[in-house]
C-alpha positions as CSV (number, residue, x, y, z in Angstrom):
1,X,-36.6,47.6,-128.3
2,X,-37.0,51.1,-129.1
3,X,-40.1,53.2,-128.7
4,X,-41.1,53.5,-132.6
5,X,-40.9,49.2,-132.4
6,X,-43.4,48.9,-129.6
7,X,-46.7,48.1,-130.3
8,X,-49.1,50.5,-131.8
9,X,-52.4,51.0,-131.1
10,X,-55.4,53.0,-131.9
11,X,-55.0,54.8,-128.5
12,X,-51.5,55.9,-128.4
13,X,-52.2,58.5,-131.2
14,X,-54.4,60.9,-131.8
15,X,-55.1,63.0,-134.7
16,X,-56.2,66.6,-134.5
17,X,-59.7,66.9,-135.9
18,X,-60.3,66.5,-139.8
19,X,-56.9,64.6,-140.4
20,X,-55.8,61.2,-140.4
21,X,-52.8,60.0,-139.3
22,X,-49.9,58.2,-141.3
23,X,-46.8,56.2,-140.1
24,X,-44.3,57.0,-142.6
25,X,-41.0,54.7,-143.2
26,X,-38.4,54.7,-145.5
27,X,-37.2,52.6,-148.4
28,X,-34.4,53.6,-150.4
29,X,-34.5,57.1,-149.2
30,X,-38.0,57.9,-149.9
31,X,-40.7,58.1,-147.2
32,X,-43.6,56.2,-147.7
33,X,-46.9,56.7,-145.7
34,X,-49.8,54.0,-144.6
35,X,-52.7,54.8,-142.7
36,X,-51.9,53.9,-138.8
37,X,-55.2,52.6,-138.4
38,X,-53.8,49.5,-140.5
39,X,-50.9,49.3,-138.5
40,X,-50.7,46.5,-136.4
41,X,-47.8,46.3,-134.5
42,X,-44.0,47.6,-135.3
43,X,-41.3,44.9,-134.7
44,X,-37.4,44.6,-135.5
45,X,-36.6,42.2,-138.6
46,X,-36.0,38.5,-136.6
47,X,-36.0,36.4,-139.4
48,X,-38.6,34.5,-141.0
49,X,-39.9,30.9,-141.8
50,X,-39.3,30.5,-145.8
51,X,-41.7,29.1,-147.7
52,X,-41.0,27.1,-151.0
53,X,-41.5,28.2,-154.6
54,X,-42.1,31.9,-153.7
55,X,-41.9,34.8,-155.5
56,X,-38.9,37.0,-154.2
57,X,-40.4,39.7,-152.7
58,X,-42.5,36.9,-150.5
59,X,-39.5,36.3,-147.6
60,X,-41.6,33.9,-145.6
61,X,-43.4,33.5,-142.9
62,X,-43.7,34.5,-139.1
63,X,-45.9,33.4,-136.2
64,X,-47.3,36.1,-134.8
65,X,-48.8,35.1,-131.3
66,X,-50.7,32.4,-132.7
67,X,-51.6,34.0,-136.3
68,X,-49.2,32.8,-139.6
69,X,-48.3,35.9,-140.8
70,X,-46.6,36.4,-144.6
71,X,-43.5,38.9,-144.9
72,X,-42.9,40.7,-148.3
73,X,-40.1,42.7,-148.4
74,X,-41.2,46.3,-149.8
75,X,-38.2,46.7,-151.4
76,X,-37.5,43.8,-153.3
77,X,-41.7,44.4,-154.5
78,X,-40.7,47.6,-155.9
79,X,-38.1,46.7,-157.8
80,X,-35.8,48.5,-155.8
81,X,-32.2,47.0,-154.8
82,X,-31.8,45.1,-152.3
83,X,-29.6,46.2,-149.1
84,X,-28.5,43.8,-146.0
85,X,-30.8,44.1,-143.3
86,X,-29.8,46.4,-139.9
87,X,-30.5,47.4,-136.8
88,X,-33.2,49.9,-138.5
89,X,-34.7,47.2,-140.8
90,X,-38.2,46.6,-139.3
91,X,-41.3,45.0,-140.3
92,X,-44.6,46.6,-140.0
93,X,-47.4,44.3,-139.8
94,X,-50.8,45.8,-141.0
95,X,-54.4,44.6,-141.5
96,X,-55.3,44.6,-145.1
97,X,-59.0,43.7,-146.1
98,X,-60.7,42.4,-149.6
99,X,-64.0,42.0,-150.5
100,X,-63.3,38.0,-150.8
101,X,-61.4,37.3,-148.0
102,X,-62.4,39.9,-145.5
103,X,-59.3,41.0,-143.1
104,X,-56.0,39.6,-143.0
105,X,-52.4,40.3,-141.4
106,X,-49.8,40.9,-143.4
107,X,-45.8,42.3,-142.8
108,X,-43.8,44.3,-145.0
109,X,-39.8,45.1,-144.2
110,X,-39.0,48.2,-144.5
111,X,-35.3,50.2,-144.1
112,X,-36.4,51.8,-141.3
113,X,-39.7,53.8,-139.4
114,X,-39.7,57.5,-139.8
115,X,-42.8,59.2,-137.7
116,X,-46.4,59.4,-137.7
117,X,-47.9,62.2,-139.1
118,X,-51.5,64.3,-139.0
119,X,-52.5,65.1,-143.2
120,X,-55.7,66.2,-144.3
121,X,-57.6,64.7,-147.8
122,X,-57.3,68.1,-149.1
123,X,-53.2,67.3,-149.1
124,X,-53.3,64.7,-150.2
125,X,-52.1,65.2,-154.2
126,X,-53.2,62.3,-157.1
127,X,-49.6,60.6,-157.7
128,X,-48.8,61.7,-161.4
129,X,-50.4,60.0,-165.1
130,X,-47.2,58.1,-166.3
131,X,-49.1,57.1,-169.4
132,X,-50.1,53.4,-168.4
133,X,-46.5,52.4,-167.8
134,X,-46.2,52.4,-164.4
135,X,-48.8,52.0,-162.1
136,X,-50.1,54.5,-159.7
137,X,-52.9,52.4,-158.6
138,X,-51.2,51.7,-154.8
139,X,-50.8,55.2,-154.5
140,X,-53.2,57.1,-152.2
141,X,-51.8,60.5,-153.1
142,X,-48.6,62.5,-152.1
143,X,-48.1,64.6,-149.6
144,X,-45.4,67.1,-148.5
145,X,-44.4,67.5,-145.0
146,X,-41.3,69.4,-143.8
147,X,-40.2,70.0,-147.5
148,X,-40.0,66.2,-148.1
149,X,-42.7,63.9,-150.4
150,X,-44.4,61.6,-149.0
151,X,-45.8,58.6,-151.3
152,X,-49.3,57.6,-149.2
153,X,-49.8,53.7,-149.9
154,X,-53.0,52.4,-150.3
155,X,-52.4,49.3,-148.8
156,X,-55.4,47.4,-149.3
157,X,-54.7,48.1,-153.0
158,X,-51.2,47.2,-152.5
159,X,-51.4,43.7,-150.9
160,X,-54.2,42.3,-152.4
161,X,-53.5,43.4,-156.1
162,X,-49.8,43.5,-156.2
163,X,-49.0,40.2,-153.7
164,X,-52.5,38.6,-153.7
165,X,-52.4,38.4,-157.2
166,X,-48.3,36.9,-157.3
167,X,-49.6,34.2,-154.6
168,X,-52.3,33.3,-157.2
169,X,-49.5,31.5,-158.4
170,X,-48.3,30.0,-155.4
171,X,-47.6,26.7,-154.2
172,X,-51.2,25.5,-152.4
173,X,-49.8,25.3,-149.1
174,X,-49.2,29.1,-148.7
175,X,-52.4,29.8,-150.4
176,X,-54.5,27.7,-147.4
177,X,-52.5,29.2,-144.8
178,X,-53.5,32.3,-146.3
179,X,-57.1,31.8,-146.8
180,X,-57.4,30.3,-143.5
181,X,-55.6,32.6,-141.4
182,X,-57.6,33.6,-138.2
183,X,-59.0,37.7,-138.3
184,X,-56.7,39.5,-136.0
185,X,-58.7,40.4,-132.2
């Protein structure tokens, strides 16, 4: 297991005063961005438990030391094309937290882990106005770091609007394990 896969934890990074920190991946050759404060834990992609009737982008289902924890593959979310899974294909498991169900854990798979990086609000950039055809509501802002863009994800915005919302229709069982699933601690 490499380095970037090991677990990460509030300690192992700090940020230089007035900026937050980001772990960026990538996905179809762009970077993306989520706060690392979210991040849980980085892991290589091991397969998952599938779950019946599921949208997608919803692989499955892993157990996490003791905690059921839904996959959703980033890619197949976006709308993007799929590729096979490789030795780079990870999953990142984050904390996401709603006003209804408090916090929750949640992986994504992602092509592969890029680095973490120190941005300030003030470069943070509003993602464009497409006109109400494409929503930009995930979207934290964009950044640029070493002439590269970097899409910031809001993930709370991101999991519990665009996947909550698709398990709304989902077969009971998944939505139980959901609502019941122990806080991570």
């Amino acid at each position: 297991m490499s380095a970037t896969q090991e677990q990460v934890t509030q300690g192992t990074l700090q940020a230089e005063d007035g900026m937050d920190q980001y772990l960026t991946f990538m996905l179809a050759d762009e970077e993306y961005g989520v706060d690392i404060l979210r991040v849980q834990e980085i892991k290589g992609w091991d397969g998952v438990t599938p779950m019946p009737n599921m949208p997608e982008f919803i692989l499955g289902v892993i157990n996490l030391r003791g905690t059921v924890v839904p996959i959703i593959d980033l890619r197949k979310h976006f709308g993007l094309e799929s590729i096979p899974y490789n030795k780079t294909t990870v999953v990142i498991v984050v904390r996401v937290s709603d006003e209804e169900h408090g916090e929750r854990t949640m992986g994504m798979v992602v092509d592969a882990v890029s680095e973490v990086h120190n941005i300030s609000v003030s470069e943070l950039k509003p993602a464009p106005d497409f006109g109400g055809s494409i929503s930009t509501e995930s979207i934290k802002g964009l950044a640029t770091k070493n002439e590269r863009m970097i899409i910031m994800l809001d993930i709370d915005h991101l999991m519990n609007i665009g996947v909550m919302q698709a398990l709304g229709n989902a077969p009971e069982e998944l939505s139980q394990t959901m609502d019941c699933m122990p806080e991570p601690g």
